[in-house]
C-alpha positions as CSV (number, residue, x, y, z in Angstrom):
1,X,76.9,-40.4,-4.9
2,X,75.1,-40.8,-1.6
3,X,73.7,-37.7,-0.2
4,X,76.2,-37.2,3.0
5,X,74.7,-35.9,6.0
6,X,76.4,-35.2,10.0
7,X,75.3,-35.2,13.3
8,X,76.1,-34.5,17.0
9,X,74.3,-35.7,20.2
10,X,78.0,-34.2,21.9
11,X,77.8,-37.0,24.6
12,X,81.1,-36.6,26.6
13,X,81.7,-39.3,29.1
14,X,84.5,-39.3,31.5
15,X,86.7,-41.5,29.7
16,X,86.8,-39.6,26.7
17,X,89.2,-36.9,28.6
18,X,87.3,-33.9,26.6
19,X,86.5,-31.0,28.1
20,X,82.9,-30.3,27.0
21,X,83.6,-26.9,26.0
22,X,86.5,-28.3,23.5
23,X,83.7,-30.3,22.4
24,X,81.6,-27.4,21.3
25,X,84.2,-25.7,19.6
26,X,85.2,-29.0,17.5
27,X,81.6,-30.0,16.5
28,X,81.1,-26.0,15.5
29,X,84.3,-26.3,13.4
30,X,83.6,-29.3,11.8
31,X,80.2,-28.3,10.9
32,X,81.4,-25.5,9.5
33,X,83.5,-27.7,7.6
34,X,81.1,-30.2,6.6
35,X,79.6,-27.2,4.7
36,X,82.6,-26.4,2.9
37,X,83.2,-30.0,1.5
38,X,79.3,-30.1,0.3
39,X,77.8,-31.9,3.2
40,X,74.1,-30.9,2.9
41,X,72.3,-31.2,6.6
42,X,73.6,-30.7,10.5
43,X,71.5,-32.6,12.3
44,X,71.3,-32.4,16.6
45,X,69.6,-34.5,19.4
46,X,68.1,-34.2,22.6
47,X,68.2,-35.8,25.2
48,X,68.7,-34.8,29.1
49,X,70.2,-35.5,33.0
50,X,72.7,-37.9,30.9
51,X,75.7,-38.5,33.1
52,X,78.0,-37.9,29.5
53,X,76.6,-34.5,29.1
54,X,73.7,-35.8,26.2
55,X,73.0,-32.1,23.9
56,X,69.4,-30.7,26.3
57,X,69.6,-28.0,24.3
58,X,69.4,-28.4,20.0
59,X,67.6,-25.1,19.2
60,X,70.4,-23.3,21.6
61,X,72.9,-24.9,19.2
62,X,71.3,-24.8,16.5
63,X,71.7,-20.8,16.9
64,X,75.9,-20.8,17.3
65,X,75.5,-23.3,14.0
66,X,73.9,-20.9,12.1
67,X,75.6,-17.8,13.1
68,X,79.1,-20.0,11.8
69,X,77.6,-21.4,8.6
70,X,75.6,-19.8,5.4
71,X,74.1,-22.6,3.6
72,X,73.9,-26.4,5.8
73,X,70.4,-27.4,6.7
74,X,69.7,-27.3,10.5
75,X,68.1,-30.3,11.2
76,X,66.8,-30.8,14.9
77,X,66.0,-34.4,15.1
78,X,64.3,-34.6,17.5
79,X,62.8,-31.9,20.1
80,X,61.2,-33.8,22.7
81,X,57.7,-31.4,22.0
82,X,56.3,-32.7,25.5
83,X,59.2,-31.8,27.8
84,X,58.7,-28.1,25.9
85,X,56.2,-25.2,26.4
86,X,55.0,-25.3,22.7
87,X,54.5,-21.4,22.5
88,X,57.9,-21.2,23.7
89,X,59.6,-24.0,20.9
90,X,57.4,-21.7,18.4
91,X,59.5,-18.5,19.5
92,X,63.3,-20.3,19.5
93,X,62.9,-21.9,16.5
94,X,61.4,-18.6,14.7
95,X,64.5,-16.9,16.2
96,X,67.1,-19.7,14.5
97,X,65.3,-19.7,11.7
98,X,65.6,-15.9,11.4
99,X,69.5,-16.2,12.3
100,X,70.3,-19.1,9.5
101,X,68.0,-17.4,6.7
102,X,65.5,-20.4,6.8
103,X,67.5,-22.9,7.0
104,X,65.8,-25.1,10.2
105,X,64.5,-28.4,9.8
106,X,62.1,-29.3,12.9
107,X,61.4,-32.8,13.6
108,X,58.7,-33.2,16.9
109,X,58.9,-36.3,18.7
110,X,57.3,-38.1,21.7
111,X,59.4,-38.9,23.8
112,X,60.2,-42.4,25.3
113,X,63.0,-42.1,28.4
114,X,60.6,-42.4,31.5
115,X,63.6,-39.9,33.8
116,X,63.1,-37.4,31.4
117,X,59.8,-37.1,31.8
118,X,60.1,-37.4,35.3
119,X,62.8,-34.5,35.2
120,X,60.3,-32.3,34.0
121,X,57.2,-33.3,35.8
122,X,55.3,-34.5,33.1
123,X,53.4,-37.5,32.5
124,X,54.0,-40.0,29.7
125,X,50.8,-40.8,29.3
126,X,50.1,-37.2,27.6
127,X,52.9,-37.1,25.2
128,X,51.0,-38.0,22.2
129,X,47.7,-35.1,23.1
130,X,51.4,-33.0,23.9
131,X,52.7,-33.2,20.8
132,X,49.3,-33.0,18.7
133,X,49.1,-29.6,20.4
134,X,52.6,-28.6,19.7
135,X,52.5,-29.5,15.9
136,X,48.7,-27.0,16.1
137,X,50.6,-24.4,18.0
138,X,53.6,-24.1,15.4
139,X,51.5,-23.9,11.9
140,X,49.1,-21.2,14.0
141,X,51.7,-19.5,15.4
142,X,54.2,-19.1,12.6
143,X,51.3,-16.8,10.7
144,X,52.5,-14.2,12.9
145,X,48.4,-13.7,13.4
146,X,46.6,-13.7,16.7
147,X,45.5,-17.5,17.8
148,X,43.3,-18.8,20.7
149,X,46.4,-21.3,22.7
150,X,44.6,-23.2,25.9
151,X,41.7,-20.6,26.4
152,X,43.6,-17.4,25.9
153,X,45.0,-14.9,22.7
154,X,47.8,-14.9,21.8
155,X,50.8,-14.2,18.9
156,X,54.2,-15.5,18.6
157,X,56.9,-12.6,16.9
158,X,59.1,-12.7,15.0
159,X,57.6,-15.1,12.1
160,X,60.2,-17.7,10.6
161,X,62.7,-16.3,7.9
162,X,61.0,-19.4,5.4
163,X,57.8,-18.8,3.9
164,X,55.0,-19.7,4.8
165,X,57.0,-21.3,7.7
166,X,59.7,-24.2,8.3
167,X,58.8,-27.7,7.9
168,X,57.3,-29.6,10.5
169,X,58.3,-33.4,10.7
170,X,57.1,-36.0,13.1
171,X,59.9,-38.7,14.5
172,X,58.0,-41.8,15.5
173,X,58.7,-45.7,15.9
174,X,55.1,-47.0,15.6
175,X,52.9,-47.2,12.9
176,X,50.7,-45.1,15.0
177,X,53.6,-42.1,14.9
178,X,53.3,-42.6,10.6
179,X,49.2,-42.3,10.6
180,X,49.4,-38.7,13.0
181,X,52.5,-38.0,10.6
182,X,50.5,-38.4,7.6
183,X,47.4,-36.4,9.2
184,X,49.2,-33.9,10.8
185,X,53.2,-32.8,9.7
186,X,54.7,-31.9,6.6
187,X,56.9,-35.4,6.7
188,X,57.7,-38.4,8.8
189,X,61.0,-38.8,10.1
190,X,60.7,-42.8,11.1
191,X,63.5,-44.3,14.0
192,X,63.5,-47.0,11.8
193,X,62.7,-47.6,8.1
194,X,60.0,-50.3,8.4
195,X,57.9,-47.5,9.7
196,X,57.8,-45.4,6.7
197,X,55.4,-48.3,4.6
198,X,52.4,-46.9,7.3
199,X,53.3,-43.5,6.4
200,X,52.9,-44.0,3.0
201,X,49.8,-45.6,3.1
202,X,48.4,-43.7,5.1
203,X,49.6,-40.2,2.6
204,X,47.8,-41.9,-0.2
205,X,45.3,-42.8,1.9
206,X,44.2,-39.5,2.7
207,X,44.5,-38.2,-1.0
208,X,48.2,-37.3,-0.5
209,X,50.9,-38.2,-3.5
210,X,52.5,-41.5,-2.9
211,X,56.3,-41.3,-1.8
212,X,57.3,-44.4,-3.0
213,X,60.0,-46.3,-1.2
214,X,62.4,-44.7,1.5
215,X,65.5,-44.3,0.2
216,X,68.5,-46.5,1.4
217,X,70.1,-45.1,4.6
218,X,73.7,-46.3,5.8
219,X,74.6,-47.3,9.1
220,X,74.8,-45.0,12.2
221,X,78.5,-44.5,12.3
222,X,81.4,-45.4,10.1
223,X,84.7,-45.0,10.8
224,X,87.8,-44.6,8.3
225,X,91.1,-46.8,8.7
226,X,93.2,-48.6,6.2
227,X,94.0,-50.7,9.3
228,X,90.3,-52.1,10.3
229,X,91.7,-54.2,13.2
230,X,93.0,-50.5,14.9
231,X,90.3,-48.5,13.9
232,X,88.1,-50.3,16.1
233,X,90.7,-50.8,18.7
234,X,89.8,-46.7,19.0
235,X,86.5,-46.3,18.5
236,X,85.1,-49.8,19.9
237,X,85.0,-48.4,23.9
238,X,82.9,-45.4,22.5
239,X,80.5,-47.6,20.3
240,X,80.0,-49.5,23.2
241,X,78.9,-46.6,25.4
242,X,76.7,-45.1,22.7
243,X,74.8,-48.8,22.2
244,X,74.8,-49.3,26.3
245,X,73.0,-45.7,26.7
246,X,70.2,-46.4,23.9
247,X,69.7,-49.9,24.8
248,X,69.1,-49.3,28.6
249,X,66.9,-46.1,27.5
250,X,64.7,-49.1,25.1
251,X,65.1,-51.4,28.1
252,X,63.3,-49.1,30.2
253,X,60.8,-47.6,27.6
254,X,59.9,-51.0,25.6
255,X,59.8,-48.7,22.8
256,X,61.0,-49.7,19.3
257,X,64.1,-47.4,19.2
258,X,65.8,-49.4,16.7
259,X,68.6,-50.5,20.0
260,X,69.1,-53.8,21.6
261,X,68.0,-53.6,25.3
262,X,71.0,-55.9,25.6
263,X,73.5,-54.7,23.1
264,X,76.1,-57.5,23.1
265,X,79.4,-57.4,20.9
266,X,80.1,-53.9,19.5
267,X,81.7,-55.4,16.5
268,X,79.1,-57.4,15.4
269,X,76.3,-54.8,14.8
270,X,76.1,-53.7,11.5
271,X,74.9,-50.1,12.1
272,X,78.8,-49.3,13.6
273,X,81.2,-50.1,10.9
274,X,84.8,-50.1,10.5
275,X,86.0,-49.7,6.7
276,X,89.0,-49.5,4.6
277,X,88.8,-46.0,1.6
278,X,87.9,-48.8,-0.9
279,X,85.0,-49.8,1.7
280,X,83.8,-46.8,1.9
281,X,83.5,-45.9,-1.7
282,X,81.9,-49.1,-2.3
283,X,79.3,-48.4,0.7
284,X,78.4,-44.9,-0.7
285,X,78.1,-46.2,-4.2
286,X,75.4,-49.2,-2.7
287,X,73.3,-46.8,-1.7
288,X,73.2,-44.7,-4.8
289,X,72.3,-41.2,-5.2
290,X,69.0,-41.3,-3.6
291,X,70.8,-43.0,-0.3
292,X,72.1,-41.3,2.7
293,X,74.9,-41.5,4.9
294,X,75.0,-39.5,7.9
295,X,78.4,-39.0,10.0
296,X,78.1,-39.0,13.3
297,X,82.6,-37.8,13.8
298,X,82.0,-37.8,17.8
299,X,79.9,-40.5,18.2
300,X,79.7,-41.8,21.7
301,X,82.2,-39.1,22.9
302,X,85.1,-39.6,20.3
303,X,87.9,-37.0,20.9
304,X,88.1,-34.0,18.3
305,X,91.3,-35.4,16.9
306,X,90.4,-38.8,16.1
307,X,87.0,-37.5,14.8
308,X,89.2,-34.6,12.6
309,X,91.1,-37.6,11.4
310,X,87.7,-39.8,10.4
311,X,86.7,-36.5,8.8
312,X,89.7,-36.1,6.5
313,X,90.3,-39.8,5.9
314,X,86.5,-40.1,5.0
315,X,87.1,-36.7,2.3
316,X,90.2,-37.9,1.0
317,X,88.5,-41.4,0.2
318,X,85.5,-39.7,-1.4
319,X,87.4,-37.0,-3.2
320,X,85.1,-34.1,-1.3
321,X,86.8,-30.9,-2.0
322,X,86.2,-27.4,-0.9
């Protein structure tokens, strides 16, 4: 079967009547019992000044995952390295590694939103030196050794829980992302599959082992309903959001996010699907055991119940048990 991943971005719009802190609580409990029912990785956005509430945060709740869970990867995909001060990444991300026993997953990323930037005073133009620097300041860092950092020594404590250290993974959607991957990270983590062809080339390239195709990924959100017609009666106004809030962000970046600058019909995008238990089954078995799936239960600020009832529909479907 399909390796199953989840994820949470925890946007809560004003029409979704959640209170954010119910929110919380539900993602925590359902990652908790993702983990339970053999779902392998958590993985958490960022993003920031979003009107729905967008997660700023990931490495704040990537803590209150790990204190709640023993064994689900921690995936932060991705930290926005140039809005960050990268000494100060290297210390939080030590601290949840420590606290989930080495079980963080850190994917790096430019950036693309120009208001973030401009939330934090920084310049575009430097994300890529930004990020170079982070991805240095991380593998010196996590030695626990004394390092020169912009003309000065110093040393991050407490070292990561993994040895030597936790991944590093650069998110890109450019060829030019996959070359400084293959240089620089431990992996590339592409916005888009057609990316990862540069990557690969570019590992082999350098004397690296070739990692063959990427394996199949499903679509960004799938929802569970033996009647199709009134599943997406509840989830189409939040599929809408979600696509309206990446496509005006790619609108306004002309970056290759993978989102239509002008999304169009929600129900005819093949990355939000709709399916039946024998759909699903029939999904997961397409992409075969090397494929993943990743749930996203609250995508574009679906309530806690109707999410809990995805959840359990999806289980049931796919016989998961605890």
């Amino acid at each position: 079967m399909a390796r199953l991943e989840i994820r949470y971005d925890l946007r809560n719009p004003a029409f979704a009547g959640t209170d954010l802190a119910d929110r919380y609580d539900a993602a925590l409990d359902q990652i908790e019992w993702a983990e339970a029912h053999g779902i392998r990785v958590v993985t958490l956005s960022e993003h920031h000044g979003v009107d729905d509430g967008c997660l700023p945060s990931p490495l704040v709740f990537a803590a209150a995952v790990a204190a709640r869970t023993r064994r689900i990867k921690i995936r932060v995909a991705a930290l926005i390295a140039p809005l960050h001060d990268p000494l100060r990444i290297a210390e939080d991300a030590a601290v949840v590694d420590q606290l989930s026993r080495g079980r963080l997953e850190l994917v790096l990323a430019n950036g693309y939103v120009p208001g973030e930037f401009a939330m934090f005073g920084k310049d575009l133009a430097g994300r890529v030196p930004a990020v170079i620097e982070a991805i240095a300041t991380l593998q010196a860092a996590w030695t626990g050794e004394p390092f020169e950092h912009r003309g000065r020594t110093v040393r991050v404590t407490p070292t990561p829980h993994r040895r030597p250290r936790p991944p590093i993974l650069l998110g890109g959607a450019s060829d030019g992302a996959a070359r400084r991957a293959a240089r620089l990270a431990d992996l590339f983590f592409p916005s888009q599959p057609r990316f990862w062809e540069a990557y690969r080339a570019a590992v082999v390239e350098g004397g690296g082992p070739d990692w063959g195709p990427m394996p199949p990924v499903g679509p960004r959100f799938v929802h569970v309903d033996e009647d199709v017609a009134a599943g997406w009666d509840a989830v189409r106004p939040h599929v809408a959001h979600e696509r309206a809030s990446y496509g005006a962000w790619a609108a306004q970046s002309g970056s290759a996010t993978g989102f239509d600058p002008e999304p169009g019909d929600p129900d005819d995008d093949p990355e939000y699907q709709v399916l039946t238990a024998a759909g699903l089954r029939s999904l997961v078995a397409d992409l075969g055991e090397w494929g993943t799936l990743a749930l996203h239960p609250m995508m574009g600020g679906i309530p806690p119940d109707l999410a809990w009832a995805n959840l359990h529909r999806l289980a049931a479907a796919l016989d998961l048990h605890r």
